[in-house]
C-alpha positions as a Markdown table, in Angstrom:
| # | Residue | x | y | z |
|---|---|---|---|---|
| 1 | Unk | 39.1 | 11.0 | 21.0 |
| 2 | Unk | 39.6 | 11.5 | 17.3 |
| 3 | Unk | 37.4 | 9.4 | 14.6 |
| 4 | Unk | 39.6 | 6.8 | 13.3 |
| 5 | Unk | 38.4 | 6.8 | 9.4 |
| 6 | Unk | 39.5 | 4.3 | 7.0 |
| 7 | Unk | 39.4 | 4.9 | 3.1 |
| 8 | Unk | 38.9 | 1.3 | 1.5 |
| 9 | Unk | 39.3 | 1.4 | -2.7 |
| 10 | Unk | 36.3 | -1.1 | -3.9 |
| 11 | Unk | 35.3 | -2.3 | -7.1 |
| 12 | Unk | 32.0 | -0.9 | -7.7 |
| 13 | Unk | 32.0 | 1.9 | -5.0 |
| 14 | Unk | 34.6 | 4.4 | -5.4 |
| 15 | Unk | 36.0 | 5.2 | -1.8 |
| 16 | Unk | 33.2 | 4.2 | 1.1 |
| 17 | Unk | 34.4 | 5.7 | 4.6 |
| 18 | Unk | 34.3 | 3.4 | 7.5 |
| 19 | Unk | 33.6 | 5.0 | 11.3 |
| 20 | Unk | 35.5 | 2.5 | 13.3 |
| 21 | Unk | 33.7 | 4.1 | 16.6 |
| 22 | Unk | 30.2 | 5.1 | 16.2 |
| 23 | Unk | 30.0 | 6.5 | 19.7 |
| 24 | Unk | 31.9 | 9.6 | 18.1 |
| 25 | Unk | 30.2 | 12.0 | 15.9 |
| 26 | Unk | 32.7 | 14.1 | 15.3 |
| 27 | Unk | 32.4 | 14.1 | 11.4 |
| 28 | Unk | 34.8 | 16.2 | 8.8 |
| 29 | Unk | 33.9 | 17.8 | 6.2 |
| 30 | Unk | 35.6 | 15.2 | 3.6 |
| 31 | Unk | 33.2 | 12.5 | 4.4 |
| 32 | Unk | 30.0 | 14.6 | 4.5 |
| 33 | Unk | 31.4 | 15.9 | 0.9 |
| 34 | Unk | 31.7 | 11.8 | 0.1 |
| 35 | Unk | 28.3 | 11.2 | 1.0 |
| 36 | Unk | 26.6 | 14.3 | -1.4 |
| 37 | Unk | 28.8 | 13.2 | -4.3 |
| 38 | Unk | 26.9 | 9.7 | -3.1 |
| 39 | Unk | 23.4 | 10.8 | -3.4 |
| 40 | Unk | 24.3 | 12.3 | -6.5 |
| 41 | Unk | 25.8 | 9.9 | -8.2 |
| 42 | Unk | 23.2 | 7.1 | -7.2 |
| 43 | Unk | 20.3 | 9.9 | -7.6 |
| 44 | Unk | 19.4 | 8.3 | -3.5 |
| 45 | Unk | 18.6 | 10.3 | -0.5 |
| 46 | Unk | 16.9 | 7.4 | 1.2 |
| 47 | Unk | 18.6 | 7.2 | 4.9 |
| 48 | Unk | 19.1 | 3.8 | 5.1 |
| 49 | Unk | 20.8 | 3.2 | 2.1 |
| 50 | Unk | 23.2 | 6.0 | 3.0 |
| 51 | Unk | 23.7 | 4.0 | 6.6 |
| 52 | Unk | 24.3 | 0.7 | 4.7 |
| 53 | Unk | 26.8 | 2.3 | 2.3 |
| 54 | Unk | 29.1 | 4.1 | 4.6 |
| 55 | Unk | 28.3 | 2.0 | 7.5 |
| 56 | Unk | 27.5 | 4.4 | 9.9 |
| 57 | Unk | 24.9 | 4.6 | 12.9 |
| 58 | Unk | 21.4 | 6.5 | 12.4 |
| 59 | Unk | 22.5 | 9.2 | 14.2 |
| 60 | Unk | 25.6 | 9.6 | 12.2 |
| 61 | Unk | 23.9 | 9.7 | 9.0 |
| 62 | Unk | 21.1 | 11.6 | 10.7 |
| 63 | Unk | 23.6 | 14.3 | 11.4 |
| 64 | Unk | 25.2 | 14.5 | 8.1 |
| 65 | Unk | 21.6 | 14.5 | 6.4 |
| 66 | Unk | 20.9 | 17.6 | 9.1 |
| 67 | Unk | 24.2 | 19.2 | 7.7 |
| 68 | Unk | 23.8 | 18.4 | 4.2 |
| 69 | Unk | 19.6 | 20.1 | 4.1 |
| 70 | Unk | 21.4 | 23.1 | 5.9 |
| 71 | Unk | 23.8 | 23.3 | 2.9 |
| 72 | Unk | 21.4 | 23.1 | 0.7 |
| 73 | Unk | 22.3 | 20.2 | -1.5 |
| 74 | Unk | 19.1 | 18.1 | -0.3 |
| 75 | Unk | 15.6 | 19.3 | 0.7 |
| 76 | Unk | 12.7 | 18.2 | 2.2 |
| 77 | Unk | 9.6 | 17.1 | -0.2 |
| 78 | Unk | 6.6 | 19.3 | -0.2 |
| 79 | Unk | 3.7 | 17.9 | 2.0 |
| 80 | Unk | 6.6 | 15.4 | 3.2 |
| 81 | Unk | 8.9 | 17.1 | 5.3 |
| 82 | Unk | 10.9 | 13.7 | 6.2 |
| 83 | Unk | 11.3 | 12.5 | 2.6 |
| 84 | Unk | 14.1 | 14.2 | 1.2 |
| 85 | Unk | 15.5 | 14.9 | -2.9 |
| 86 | Unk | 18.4 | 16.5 | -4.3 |
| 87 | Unk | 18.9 | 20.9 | -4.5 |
| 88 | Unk | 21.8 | 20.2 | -6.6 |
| 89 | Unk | 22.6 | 18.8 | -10.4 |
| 90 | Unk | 25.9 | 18.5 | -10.6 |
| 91 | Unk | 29.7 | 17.7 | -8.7 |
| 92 | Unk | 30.5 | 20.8 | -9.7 |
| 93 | Unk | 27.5 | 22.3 | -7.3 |
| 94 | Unk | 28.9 | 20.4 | -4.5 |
| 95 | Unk | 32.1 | 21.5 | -5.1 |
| 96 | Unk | 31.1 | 25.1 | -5.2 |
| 97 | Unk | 29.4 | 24.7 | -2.0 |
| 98 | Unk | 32.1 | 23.1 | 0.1 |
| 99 | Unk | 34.2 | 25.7 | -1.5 |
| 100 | Unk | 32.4 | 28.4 | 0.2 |
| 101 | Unk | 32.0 | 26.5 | 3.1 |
| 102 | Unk | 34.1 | 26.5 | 6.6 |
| 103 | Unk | 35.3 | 23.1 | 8.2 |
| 104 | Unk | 31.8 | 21.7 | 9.4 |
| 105 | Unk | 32.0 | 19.8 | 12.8 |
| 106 | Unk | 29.5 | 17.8 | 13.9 |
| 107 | Unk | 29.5 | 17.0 | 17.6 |
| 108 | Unk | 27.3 | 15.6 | 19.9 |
| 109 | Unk | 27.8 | 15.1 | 23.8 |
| 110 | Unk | 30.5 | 13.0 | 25.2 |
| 111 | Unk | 28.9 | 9.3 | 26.5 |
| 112 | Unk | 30.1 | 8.5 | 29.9 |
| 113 | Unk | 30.8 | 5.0 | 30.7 |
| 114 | Unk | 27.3 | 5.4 | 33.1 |
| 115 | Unk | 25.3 | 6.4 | 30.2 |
| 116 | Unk | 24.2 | 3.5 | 27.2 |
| 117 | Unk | 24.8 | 4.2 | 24.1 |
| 118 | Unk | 21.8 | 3.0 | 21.8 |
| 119 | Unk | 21.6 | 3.1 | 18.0 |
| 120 | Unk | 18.2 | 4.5 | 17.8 |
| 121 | Unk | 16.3 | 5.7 | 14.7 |
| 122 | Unk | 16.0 | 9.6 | 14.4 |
| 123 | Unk | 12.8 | 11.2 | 15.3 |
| 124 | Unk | 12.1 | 12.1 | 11.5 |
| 125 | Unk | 11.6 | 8.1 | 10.7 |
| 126 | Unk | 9.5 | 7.7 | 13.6 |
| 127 | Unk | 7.3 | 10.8 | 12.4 |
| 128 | Unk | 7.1 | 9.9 | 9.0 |
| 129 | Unk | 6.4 | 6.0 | 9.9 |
| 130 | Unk | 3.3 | 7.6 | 11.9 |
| 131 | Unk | 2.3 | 9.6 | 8.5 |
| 132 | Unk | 2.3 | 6.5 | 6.7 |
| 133 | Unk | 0.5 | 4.6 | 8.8 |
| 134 | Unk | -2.0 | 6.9 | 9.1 |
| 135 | Unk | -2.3 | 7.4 | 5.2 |
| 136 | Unk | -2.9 | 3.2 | 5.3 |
| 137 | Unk | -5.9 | 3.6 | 8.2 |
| 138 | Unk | -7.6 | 6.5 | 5.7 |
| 139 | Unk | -6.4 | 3.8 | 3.0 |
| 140 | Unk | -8.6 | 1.2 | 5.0 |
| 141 | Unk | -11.4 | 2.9 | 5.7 |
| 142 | Unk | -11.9 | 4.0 | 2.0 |
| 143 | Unk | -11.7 | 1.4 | 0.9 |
| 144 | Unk | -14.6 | -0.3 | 3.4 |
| 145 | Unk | -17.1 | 2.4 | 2.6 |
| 146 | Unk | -17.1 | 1.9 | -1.3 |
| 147 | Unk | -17.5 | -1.9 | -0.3 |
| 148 | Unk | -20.9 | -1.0 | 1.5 |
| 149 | Unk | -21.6 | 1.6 | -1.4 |
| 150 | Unk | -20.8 | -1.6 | -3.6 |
| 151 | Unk | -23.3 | -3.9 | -1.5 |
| 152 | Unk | -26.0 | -1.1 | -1.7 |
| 153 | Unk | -26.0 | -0.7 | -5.7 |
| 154 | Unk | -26.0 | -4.7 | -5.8 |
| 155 | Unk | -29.4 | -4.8 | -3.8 |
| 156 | Unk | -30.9 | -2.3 | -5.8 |
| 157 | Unk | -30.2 | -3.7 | -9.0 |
| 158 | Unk | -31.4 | -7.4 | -8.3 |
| 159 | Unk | -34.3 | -5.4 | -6.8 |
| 160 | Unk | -34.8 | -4.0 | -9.9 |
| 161 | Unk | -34.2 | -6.8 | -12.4 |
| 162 | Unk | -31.3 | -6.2 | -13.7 |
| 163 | Unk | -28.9 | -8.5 | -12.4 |
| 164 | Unk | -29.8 | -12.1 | -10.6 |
| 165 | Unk | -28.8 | -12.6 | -6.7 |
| 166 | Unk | -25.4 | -14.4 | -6.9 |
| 167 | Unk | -25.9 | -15.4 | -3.4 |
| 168 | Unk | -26.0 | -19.1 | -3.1 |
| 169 | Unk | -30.1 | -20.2 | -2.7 |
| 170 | Unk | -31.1 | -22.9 | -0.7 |
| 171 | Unk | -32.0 | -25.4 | -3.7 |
| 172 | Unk | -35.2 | -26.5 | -4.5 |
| 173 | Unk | -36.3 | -30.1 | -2.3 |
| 174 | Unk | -36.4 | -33.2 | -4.5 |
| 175 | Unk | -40.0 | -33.8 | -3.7 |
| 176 | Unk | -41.3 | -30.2 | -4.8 |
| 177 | Unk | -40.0 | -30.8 | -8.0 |
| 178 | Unk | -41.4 | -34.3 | -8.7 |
| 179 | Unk | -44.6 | -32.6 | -8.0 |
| 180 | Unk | -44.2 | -29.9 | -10.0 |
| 181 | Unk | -42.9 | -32.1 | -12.7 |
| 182 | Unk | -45.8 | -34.3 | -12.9 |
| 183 | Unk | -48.4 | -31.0 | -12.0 |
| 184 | Unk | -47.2 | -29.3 | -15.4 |
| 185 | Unk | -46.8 | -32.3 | -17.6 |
| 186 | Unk | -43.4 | -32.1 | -18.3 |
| 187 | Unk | -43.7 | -29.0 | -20.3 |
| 188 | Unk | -43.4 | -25.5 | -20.3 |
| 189 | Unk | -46.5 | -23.6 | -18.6 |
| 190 | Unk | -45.8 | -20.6 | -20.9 |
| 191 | Unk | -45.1 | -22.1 | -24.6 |
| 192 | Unk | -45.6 | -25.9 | -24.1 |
| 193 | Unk | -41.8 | -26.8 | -24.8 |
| 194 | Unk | -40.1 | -29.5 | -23.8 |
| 195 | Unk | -37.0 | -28.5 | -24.0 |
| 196 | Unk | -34.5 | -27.0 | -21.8 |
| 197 | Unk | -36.8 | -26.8 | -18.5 |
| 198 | Unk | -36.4 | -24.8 | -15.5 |
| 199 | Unk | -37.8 | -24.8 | -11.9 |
| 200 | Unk | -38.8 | -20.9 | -11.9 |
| 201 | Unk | -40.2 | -19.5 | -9.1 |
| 202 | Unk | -43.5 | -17.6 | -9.8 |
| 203 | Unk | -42.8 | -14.9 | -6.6 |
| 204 | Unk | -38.7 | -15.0 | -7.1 |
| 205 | Unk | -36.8 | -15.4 | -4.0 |
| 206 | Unk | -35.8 | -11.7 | -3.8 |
| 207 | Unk | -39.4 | -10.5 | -3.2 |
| 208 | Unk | -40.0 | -12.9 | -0.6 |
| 209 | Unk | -41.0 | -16.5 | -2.5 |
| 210 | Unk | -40.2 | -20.0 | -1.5 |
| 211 | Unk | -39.4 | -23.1 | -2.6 |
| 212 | Unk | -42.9 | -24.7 | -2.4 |
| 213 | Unk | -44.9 | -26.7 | -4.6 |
| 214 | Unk | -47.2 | -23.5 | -5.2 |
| 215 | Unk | -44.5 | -20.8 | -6.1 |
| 216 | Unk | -42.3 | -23.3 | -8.3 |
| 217 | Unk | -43.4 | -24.0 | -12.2 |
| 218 | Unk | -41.9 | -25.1 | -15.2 |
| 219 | Unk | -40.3 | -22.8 | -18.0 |
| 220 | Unk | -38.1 | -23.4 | -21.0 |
| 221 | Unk | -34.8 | -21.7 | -21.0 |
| 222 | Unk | -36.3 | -18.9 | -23.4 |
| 223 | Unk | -39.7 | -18.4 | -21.4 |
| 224 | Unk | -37.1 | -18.0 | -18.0 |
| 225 | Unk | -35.1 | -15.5 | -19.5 |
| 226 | Unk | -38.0 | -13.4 | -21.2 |
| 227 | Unk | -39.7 | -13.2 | -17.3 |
| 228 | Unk | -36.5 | -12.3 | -15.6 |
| 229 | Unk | -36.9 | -11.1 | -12.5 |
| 230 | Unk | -40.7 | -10.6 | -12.7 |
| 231 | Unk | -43.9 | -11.5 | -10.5 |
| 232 | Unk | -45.8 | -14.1 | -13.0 |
């Protein structure tokens, strides 16, 4: 059975070809010319927007895109065989090629009325889908290790001092520092200041202190930051 094709004139897409029966892909050479001045013109090789434009099947447009690589007017991306880009610059490239050309028909076998015909995606999607998602998993698991290199360089810079734990404490019990309030007058053990006090903790928490009577003391604002992260 011959493809019935329809030309329809729109407004902001020249001529778009319409494949009433997409159980045939028997294909001339006119619309595979139509869909190279397409990719041209719109500077797009994606597949599905070629399928959306001319409303054919995936294997229809899979078959022209076969055709079309073969030609040389599109080519596959290096490192990405299923991503393809334009060989050619100009109409007057395409032209010249379909010159030189010989009508192109593209066939495929004849569907029995036992057999179903599915609108599948081609093989190349399918391949290149498994390429990205295994560029996401190397994605993942890059980006877990410098989360544990992150966690390691934390530790061993509020072991050193430099920066405070940013982990929520356990806060210090009412009791301990009423005691430790009344034990150290109200003032600061270092300088004697009265202003701007702070419940530090002699042996700090990340080297093992507590919050008990013993390990807590007063210090002014000035005294806390001059000790840091220090024993004292």
């Amino acid at each position: 059975m011959l493809c019935v094709i329809k030309m329809i004139k729109m407004k902001t897409k020249p001529y778009l070809y319409v494949l009433q029966d997409k159980s045939d892909l028997s294909i001339d050479t006119d619309i595979i010319k139509q869909v190279a001045y397409y990719c041209l013109r719109e500077n797009n090789t994606q597949t599905s927007c070629i399928k959306r434009y001319f409303n054919f099947s995936y294997r229809q447009t899979s078959k022209i895109m076969d055709e079309l690589e073969k030609m040389g007017i599109i080519r596959s991306i290096r490192n990405h065989p299923f991503i393809k880009e334009l060989s050619v610059s100009s109409f007057e490239e395409i032209d010249a090629i379909f010159n030189n050309e010989s009508s192109i028909i593209l066939t495929d076998k004849v569907v029995t009325q036992n057999e179903v015909n599915v609108d599948t995606e081609p093989d190349s999607r399918k391949i290149w889908m498994e390429q990205e998602k295994q560029r996401i998993k190397e994605n993942i698991l890059k980006q877990r290790e410098l989360r544990e290199l992150r966690k390691k360089a934390k530790e061993e810079l509020i072991a050193e001092g430099l920066i405070e734990n940013t982990k929520r404490r356990e806060p210090i019990p009412q009791h301990v520092q009423d005691t430790v309030w009344r034990r150290d007058g109200g003032r600061c053990v270092k300088c004697g200041s009265q202003e701007n006090l702070e419940f530090d903790h002699i042996i700090p928490l990340s080297k093992g202190g507590s919050n008990t009577v013993r390990n807590i003391q007063l210090l002014c604002q000035k005294c806390n930051r001059e000790k840091s992260n220090k024993i004292g």
